[in-house]
MIVOBA-496606 format. One record per residue (C-alpha): x, z, y; residue number from 1; residue in one letter. Coordinates in Angstrom, 3 decimals. Each point is the difference from the previous one (the first is absolute). Layout:
N
<atom><c1>X</c1><c3>Z</c3><c2>Y</c2><num>NUM</num><residu>A</residu></atom>
...
end
This chain:
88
<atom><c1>-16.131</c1><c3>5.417</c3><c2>9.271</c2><num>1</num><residu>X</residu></atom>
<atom><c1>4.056</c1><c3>0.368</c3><c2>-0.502</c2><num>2</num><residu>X</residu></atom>
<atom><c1>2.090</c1><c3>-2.672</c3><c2>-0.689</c2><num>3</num><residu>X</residu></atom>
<atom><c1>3.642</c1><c3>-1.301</c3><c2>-0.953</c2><num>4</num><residu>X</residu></atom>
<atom><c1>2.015</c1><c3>-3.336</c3><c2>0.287</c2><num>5</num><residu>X</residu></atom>
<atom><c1>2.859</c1><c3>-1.250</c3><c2>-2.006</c2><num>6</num><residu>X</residu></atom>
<atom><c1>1.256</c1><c3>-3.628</c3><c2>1.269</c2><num>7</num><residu>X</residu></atom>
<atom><c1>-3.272</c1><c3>-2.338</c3><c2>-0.362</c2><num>8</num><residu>X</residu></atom>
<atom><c1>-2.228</c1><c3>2.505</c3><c2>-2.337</c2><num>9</num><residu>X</residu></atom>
<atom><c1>-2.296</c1><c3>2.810</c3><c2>1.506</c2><num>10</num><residu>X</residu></atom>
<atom><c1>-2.264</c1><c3>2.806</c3><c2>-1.821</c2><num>11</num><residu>X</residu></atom>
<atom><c1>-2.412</c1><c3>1.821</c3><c2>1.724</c2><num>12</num><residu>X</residu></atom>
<atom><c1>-2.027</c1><c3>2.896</c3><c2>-0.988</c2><num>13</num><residu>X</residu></atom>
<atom><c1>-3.436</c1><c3>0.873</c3><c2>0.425</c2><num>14</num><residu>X</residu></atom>
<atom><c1>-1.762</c1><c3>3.204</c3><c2>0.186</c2><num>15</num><residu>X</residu></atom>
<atom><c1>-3.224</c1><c3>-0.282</c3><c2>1.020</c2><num>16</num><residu>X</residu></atom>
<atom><c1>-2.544</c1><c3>2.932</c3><c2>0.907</c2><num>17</num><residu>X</residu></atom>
<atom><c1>-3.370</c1><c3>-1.982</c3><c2>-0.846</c2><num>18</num><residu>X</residu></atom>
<atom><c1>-1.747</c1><c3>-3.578</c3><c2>-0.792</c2><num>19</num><residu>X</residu></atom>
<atom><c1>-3.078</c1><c3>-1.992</c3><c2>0.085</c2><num>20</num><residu>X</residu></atom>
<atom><c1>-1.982</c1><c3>0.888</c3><c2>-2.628</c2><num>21</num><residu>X</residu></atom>
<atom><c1>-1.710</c1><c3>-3.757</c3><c2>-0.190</c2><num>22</num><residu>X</residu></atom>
<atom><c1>-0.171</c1><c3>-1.855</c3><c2>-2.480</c2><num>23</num><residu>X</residu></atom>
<atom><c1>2.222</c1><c3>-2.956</c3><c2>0.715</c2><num>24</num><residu>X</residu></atom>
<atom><c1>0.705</c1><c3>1.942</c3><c2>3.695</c2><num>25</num><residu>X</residu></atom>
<atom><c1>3.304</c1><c3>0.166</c3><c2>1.458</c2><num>26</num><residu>X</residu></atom>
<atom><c1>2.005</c1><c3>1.986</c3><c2>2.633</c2><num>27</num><residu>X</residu></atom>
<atom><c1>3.237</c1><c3>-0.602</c3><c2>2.344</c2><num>28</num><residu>X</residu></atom>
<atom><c1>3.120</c1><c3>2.131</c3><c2>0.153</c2><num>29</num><residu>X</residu></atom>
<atom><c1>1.346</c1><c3>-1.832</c3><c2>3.130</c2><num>30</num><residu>X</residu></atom>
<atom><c1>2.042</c1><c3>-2.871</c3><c2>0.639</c2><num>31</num><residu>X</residu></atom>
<atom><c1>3.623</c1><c3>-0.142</c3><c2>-0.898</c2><num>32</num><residu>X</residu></atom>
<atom><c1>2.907</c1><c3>-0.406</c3><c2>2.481</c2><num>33</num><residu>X</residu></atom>
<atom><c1>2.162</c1><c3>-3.210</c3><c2>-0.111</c2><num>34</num><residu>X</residu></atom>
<atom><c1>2.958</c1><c3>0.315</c3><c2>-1.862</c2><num>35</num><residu>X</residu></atom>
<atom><c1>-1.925</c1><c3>1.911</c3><c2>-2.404</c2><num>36</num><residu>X</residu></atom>
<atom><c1>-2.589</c1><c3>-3.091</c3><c2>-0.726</c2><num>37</num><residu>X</residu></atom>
<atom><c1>0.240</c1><c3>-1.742</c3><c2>-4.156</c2><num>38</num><residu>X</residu></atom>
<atom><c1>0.686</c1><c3>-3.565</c3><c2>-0.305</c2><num>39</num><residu>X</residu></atom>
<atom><c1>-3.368</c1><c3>-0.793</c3><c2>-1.469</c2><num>40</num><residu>X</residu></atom>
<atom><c1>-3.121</c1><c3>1.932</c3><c2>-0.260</c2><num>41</num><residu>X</residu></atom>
<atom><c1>0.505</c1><c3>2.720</c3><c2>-2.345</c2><num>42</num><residu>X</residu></atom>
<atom><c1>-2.474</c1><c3>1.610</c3><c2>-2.637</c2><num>43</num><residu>X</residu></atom>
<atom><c1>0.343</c1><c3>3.709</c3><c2>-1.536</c2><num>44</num><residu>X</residu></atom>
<atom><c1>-2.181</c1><c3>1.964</c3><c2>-2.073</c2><num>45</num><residu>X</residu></atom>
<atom><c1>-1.450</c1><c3>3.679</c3><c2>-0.059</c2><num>46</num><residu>X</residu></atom>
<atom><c1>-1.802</c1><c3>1.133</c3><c2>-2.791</c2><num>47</num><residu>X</residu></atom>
<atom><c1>-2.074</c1><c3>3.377</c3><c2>0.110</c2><num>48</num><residu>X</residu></atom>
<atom><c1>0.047</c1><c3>2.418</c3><c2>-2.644</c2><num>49</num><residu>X</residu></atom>
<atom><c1>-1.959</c1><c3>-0.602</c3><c2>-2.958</c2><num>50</num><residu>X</residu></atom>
<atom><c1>-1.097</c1><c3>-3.477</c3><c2>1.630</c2><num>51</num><residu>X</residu></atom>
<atom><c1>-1.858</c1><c3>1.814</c3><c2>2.769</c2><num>52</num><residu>X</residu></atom>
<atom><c1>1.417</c1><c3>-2.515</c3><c2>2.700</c2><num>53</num><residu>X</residu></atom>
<atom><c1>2.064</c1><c3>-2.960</c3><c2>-0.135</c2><num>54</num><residu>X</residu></atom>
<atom><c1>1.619</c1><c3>-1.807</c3><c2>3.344</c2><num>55</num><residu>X</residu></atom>
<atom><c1>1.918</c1><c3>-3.068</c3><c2>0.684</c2><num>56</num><residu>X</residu></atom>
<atom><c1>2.578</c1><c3>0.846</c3><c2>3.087</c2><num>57</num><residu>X</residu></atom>
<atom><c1>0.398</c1><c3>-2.919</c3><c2>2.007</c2><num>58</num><residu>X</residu></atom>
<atom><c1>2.844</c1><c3>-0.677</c3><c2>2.455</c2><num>59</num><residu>X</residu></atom>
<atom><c1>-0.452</c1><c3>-3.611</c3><c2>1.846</c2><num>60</num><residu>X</residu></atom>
<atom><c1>3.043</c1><c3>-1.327</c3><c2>1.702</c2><num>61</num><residu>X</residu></atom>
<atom><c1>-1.440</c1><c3>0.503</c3><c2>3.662</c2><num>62</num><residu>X</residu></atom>
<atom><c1>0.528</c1><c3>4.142</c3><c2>-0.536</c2><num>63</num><residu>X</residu></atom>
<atom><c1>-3.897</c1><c3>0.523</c3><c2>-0.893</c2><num>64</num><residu>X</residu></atom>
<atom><c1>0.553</c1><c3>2.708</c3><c2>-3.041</c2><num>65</num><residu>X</residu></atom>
<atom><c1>-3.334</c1><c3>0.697</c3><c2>-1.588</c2><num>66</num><residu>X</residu></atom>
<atom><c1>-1.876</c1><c3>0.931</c3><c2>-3.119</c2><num>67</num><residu>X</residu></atom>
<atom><c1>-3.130</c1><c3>-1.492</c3><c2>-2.065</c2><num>68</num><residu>X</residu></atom>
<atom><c1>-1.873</c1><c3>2.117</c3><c2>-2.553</c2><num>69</num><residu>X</residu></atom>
<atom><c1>-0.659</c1><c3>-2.815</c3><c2>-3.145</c2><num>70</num><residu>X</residu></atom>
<atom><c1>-3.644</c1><c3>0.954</c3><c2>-1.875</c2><num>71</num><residu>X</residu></atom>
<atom><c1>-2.303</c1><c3>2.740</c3><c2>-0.020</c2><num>72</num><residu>X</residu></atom>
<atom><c1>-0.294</c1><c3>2.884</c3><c2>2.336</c2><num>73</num><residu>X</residu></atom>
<atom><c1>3.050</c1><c3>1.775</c3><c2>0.693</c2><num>74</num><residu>X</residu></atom>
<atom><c1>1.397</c1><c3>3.624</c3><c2>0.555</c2><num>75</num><residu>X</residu></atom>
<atom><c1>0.707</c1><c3>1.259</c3><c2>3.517</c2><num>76</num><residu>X</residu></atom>
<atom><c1>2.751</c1><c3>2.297</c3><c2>-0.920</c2><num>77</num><residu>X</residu></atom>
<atom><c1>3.643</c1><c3>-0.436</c3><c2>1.105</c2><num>78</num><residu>X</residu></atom>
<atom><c1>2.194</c1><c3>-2.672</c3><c2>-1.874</c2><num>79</num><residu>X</residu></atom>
<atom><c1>3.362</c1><c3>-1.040</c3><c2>0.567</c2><num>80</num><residu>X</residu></atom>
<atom><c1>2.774</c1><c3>-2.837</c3><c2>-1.429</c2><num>81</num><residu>X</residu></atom>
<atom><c1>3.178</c1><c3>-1.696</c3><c2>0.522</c2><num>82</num><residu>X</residu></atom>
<atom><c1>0.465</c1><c3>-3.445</c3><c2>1.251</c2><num>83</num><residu>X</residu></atom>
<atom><c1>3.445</c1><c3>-2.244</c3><c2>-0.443</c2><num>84</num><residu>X</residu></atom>
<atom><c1>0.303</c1><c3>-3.265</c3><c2>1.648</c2><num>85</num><residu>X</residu></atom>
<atom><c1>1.993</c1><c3>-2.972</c3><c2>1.198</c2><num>86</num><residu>X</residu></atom>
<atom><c1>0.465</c1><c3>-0.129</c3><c2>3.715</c2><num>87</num><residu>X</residu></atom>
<atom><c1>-0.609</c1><c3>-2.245</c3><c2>2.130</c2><num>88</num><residu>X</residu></atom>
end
């Protein structure tokens, strides 16, 4: 993950190598440092390529950053996004 800050809003970036290919399974990326934590839990979305995968990023206020595949059985393949946030 890489990141930037400007005043109280944050982005981060996500590149991740693999995922759980579960159906409704998830996966962590880590916890974020303080100073780097959103306001209010924060929801993005990843959609694979020809609806092969589709994942809700979630980013709680305590610095847990995870992910949750939503429906059917999901690719394992790499996936990435971009994140931008009010901090905390």
């Amino acid at each position: 993950m890489t990141g930037v800050k400007s005043g109280k809003i944050a982005q981060i970036s996500i590149n991740w190598k693999s995922a759980s290919t579960d159906s409704w399974g998830s996966g962590q990326f880590g916890t974020i440092p303080e100073g780097w934590r959103p306001a209010v839990v924060t929801h993005g979305t990843w959609s694979g390529r020809d609806g092969g995968s589709q994942r809700d990023f979630i980013l709680e206020t305590n610095g847990n950053f995870r992910y949750a595949n939503c429906g059917a059985v999901q690719n394992s393949g790499a996936f990435f996004g971009t994140m931008t946030y009010i901090l905390a």
